[in-house]
GULUMTI-286454 format. One record per residue (C-alpha): residue number from 1; residue in one letter; x, y, z. Coordinates in Angstrom, 3 decimals, padded with zeros to 6 digits. Layout:
+------+------+----------+----------+----------+
: doro : rose :       xx :       yy :       zz :
+------+------+----------+----------+----------+
:  NUM :    a :        X :        Y :        Z :
...
+------+------+----------+----------+----------+
END
This chain:
+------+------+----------+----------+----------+
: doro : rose :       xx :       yy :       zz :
+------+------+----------+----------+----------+
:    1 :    x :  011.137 :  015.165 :  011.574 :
:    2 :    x :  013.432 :  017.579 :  009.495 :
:    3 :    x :  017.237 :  016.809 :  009.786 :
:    4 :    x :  019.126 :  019.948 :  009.852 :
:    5 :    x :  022.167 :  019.138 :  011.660 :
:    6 :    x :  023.410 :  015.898 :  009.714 :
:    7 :    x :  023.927 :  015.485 :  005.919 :
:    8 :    x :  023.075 :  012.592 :  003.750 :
:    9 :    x :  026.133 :  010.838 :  004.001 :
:   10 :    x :  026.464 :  010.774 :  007.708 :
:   11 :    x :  022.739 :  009.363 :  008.149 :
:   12 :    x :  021.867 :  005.768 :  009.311 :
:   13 :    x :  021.267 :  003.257 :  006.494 :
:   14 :    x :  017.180 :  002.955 :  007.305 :
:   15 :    x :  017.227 :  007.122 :  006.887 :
:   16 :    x :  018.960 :  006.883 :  003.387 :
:   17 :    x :  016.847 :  004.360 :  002.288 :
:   18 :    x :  013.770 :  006.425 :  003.320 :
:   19 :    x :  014.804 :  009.215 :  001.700 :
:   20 :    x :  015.755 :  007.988 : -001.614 :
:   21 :    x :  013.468 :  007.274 : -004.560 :
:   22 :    x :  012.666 :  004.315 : -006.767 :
:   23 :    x :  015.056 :  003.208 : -009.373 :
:   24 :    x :  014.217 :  005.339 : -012.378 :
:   25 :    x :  013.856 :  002.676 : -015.015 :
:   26 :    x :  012.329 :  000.560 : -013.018 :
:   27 :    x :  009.102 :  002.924 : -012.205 :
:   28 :    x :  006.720 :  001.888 : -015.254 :
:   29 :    x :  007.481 : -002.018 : -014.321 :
:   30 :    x :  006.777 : -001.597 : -011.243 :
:   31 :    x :  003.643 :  000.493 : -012.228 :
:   32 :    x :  002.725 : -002.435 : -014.452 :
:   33 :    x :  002.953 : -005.163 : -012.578 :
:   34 :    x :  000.885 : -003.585 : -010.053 :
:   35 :    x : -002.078 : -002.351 : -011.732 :
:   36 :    x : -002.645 : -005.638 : -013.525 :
:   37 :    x : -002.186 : -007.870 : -010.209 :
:   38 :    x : -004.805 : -005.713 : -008.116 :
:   39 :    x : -006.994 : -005.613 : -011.454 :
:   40 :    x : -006.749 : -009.776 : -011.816 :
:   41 :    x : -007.218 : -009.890 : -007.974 :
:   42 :    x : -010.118 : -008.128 : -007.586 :
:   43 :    x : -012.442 : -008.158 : -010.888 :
:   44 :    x : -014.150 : -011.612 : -010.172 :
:   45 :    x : -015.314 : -010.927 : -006.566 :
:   46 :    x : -015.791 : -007.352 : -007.162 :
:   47 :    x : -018.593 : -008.086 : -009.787 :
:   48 :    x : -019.707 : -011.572 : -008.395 :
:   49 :    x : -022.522 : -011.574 : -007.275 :
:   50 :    x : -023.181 : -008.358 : -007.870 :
:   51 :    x : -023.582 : -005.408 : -004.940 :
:   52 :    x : -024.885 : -002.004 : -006.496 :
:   53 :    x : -023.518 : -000.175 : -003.260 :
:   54 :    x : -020.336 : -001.742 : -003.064 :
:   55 :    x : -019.988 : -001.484 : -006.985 :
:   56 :    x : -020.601 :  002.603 : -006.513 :
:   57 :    x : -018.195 :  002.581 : -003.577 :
:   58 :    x : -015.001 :  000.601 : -005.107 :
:   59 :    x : -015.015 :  001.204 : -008.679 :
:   60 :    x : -014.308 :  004.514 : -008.725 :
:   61 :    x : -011.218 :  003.981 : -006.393 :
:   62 :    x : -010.373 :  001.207 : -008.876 :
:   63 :    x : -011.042 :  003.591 : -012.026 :
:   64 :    x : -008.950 :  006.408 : -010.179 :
:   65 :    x : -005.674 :  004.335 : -009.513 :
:   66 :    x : -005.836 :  002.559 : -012.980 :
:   67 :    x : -006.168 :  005.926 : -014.462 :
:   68 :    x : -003.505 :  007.471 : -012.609 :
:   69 :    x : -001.195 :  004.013 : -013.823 :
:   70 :    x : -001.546 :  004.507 : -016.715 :
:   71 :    x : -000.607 :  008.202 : -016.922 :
:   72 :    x :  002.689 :  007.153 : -015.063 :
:   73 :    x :  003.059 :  004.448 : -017.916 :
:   74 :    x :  002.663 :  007.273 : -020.533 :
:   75 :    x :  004.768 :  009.571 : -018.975 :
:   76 :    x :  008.578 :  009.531 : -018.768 :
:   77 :    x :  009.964 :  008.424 : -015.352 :
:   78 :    x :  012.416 :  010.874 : -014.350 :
:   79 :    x :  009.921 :  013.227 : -014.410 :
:   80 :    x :  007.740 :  011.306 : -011.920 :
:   81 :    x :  010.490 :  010.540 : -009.562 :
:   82 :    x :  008.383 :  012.202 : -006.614 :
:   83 :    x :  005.307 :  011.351 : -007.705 :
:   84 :    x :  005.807 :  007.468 : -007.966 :
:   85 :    x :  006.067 :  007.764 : -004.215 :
:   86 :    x :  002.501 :  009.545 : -003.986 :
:   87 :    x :  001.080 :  006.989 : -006.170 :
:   88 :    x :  002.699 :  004.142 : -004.437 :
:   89 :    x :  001.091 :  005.860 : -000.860 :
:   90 :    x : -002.259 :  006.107 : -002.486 :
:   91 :    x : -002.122 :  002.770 : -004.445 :
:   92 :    x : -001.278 :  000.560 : -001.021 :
:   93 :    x : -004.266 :  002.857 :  001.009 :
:   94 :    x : -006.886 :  001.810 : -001.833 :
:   95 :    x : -006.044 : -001.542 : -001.913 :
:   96 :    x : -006.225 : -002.062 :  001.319 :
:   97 :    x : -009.749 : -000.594 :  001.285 :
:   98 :    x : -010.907 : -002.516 : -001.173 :
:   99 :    x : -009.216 : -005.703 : -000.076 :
:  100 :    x : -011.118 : -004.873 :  002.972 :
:  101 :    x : -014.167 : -004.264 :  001.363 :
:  102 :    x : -014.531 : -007.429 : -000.308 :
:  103 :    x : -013.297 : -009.771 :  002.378 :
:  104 :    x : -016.499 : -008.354 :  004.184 :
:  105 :    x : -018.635 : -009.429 :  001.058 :
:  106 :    x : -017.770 : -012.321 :  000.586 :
:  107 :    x : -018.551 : -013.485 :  004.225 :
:  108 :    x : -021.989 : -011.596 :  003.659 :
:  109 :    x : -022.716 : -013.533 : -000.017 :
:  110 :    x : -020.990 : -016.867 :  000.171 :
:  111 :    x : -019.816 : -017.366 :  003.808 :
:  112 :    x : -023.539 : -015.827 :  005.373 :
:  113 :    x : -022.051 : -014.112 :  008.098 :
:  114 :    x : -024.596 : -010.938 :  007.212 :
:  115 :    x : -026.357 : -011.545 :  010.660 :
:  116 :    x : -023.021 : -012.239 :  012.485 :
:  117 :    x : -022.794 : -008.728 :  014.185 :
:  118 :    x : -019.873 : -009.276 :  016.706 :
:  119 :    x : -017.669 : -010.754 :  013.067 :
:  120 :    x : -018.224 : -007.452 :  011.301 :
:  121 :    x : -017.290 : -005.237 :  014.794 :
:  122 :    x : -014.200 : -007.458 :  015.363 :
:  123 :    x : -012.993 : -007.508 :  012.152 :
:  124 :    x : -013.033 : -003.626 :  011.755 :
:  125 :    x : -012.085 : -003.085 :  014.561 :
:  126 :    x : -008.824 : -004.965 :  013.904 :
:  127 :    x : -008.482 : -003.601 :  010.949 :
:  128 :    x : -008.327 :  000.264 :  011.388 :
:  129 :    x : -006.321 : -001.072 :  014.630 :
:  130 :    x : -003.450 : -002.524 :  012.390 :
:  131 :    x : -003.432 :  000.573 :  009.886 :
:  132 :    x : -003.255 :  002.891 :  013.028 :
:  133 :    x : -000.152 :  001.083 :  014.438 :
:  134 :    x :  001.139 :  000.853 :  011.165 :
:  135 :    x :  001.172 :  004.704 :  011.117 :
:  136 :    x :  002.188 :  005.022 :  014.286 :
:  137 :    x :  005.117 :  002.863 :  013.797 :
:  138 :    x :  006.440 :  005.025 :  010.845 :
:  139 :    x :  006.274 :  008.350 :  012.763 :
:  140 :    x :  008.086 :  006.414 :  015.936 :
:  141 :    x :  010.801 :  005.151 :  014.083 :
:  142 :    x :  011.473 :  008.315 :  012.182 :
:  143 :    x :  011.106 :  010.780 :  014.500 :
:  144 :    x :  014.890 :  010.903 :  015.178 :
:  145 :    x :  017.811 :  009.498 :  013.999 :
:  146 :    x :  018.837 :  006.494 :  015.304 :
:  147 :    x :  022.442 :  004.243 :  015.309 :
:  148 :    x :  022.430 :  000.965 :  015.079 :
:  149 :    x :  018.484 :  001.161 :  014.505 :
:  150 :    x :  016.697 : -002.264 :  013.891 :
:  151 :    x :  013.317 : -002.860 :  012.800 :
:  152 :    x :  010.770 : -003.580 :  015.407 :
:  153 :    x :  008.477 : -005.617 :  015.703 :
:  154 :    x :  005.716 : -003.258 :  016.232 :
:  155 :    x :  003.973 : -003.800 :  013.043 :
:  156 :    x :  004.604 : -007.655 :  012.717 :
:  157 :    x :  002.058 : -007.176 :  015.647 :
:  158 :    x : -000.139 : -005.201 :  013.575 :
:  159 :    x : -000.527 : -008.034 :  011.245 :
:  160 :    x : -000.665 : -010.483 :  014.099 :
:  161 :    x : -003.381 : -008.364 :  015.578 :
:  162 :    x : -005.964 : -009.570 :  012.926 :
:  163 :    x : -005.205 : -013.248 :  013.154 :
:  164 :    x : -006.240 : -014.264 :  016.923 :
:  165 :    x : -010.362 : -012.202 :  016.170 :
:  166 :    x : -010.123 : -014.003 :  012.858 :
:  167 :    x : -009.664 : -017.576 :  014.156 :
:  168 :    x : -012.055 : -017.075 :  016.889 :
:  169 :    x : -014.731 : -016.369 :  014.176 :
:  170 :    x : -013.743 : -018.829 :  011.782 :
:  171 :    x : -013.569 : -021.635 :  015.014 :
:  172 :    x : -017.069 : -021.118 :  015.878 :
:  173 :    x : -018.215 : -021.140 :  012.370 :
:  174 :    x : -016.257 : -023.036 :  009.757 :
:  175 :    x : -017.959 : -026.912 :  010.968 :
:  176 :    x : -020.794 : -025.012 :  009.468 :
:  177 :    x : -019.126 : -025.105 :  005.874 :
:  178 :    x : -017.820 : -027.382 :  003.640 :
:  179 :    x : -015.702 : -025.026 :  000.850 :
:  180 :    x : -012.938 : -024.478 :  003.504 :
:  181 :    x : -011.669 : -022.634 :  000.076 :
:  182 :    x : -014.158 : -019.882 :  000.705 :
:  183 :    x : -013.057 : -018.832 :  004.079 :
:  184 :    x : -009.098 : -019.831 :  003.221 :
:  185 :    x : -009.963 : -017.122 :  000.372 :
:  186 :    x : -011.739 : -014.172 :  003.089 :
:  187 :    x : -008.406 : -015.170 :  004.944 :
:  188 :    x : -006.133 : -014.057 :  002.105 :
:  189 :    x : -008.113 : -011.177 :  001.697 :
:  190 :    x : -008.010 : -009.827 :  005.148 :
:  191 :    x : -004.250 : -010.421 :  004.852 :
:  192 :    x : -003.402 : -008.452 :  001.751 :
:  193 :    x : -005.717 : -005.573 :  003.208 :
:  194 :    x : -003.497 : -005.314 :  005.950 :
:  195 :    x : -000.305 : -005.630 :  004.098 :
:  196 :    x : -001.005 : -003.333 :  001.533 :
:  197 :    x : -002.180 : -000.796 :  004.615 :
:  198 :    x :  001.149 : -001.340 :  005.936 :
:  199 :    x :  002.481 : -000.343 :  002.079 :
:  200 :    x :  000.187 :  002.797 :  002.440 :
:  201 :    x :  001.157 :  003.788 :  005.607 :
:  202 :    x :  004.956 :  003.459 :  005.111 :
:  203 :    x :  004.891 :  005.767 :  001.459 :
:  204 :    x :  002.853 :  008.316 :  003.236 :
:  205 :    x :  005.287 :  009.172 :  005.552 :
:  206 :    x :  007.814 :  008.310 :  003.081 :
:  207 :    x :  006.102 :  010.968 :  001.161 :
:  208 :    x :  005.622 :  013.586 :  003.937 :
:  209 :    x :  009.473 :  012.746 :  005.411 :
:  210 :    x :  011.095 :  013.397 :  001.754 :
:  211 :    x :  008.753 :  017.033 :  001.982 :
:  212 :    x :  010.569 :  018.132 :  004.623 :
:  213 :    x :  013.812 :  016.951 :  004.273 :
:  214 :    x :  014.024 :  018.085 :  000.462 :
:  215 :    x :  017.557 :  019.374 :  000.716 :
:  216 :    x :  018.874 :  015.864 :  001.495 :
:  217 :    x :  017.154 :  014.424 : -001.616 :
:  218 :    x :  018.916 :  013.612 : -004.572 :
:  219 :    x :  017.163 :  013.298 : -007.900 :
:  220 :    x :  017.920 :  010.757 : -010.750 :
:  221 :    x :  018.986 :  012.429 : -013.594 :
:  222 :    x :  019.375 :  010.399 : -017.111 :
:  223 :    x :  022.577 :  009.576 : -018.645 :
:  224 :    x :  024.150 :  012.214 : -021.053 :
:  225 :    x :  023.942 :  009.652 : -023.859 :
:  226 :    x :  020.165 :  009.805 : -023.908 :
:  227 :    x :  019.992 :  013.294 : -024.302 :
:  228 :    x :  022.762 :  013.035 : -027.525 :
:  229 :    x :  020.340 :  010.268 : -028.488 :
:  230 :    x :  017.459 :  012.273 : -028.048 :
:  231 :    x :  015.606 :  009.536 : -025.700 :
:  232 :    x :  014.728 :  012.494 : -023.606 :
:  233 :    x :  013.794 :  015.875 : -024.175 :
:  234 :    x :  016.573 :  018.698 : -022.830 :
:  235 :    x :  013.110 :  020.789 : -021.479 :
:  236 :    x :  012.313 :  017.466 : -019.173 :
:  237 :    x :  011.780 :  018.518 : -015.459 :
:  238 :    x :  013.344 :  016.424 : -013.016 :
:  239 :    x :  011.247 :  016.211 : -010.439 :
+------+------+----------+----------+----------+
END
């Protein structure tokens, strides 16, 4: 949706917020924090036991978003105001995938669901179910401006979605095992992969929705006293 007939200050409280950017000097904590939980979360049942196609499949995603973490680390923040929002899209679609990814391995390798067939069609099923309402639920809710707008509850259902295929599975199998840590552990995976591909779906059209309503955004710009300091560089692009 572009708004062409309202201006910034006369917009609903859940436009504003979609529209603005991250606090400035806040951006490389954030950026932080991030890479080194997904790296922590991931690195033991990512390489354990070890799956050559899975490996070729996730580790560049996982080489590609560190990469791309660090550069934002390096880089100075008000001139990756826009960008942050891009990563932040990209960073919450790859997790989910790989979240995703290795929920399904470890029911394969230490749960042995591999010959479960109806597990692996429910589970996906759910899953690109939940990241499709997800999207859906962004382009509904911004697709015109609305007063008094409150959240709905479309994609607390998304979430929900997974839980009811999930405990059918688990029900029929979990007298079978005695590490009720392992499937408490596929559990938390399946979660984060859907919360993180509610986090991707929300910055992509957060991303897309600050495109084309550019002449309602309003950069950051840094104080005067950094620039008489000479924190940051007069040539710095805002952007």
């Amino acid at each position: 949706m572009i708004i062409e007939d309202k201006k910034y200050r006369d917009l609903p409280d859940y436009i504003k917020e979609h529209l603005s950017f991250m606090f400035t000097l806040t951006i490389r904590a954030h950026v932080l924090i991030l890479m080194l939980v997904l790296d922590f979360l991931v690195i033991v049942p990512l390489l354990y036991p070890v799956t050559p196609r899975l490996l070729y499949f996730l580790v560049p995603l996982l080489l590609f978003i560190n990469g791309w973490s660090i550069r934002l680390l390096l880089v100075n923040p008000y001139s990756t105001q826009f960008e942050f929002i891009r990563y932040a899209a990209c960073y919450g679609t790859i997790s989910s995938i790989i979240f995703f990814s290795l929920s399904q391995k470890i029911s394969v390798y230490i749960l042995g669901l591999e010959t479960n067939t109806l597990y692996y069609v429910l589970t996906t099923f759910l899953y690109l179910l939940s990241f499709i309402m997800f999207g859906v639920y962004q382009f509904w809710k911004y697709s015109r401006v609305r007063t008094g707008f409150k959240a709905s509850s479309l994609y607390v259902g998304g979430v929900a979605s997974v839980g009811p295929g999930l405990g059918y599975i688990f029900s029929k199998s979990i007298h079978q095992y005695e590490k009720l840590s392992n499937i408490v552990a596929v559990l938390c995976f399946y979660f984060l992969a859907v919360f993180w591909g509610f986090v991707g779906a929300k910055f992509i059209h957060k991303y897309i929705f600050m495109k084309k309503n550019k002449h309602l955004i309003t950069y950051e710009k840094p104080p005067k006293s950094h620039y008489k300091r000479k924190l940051v560089s007069r040539d710095l692009k805002i952007k």
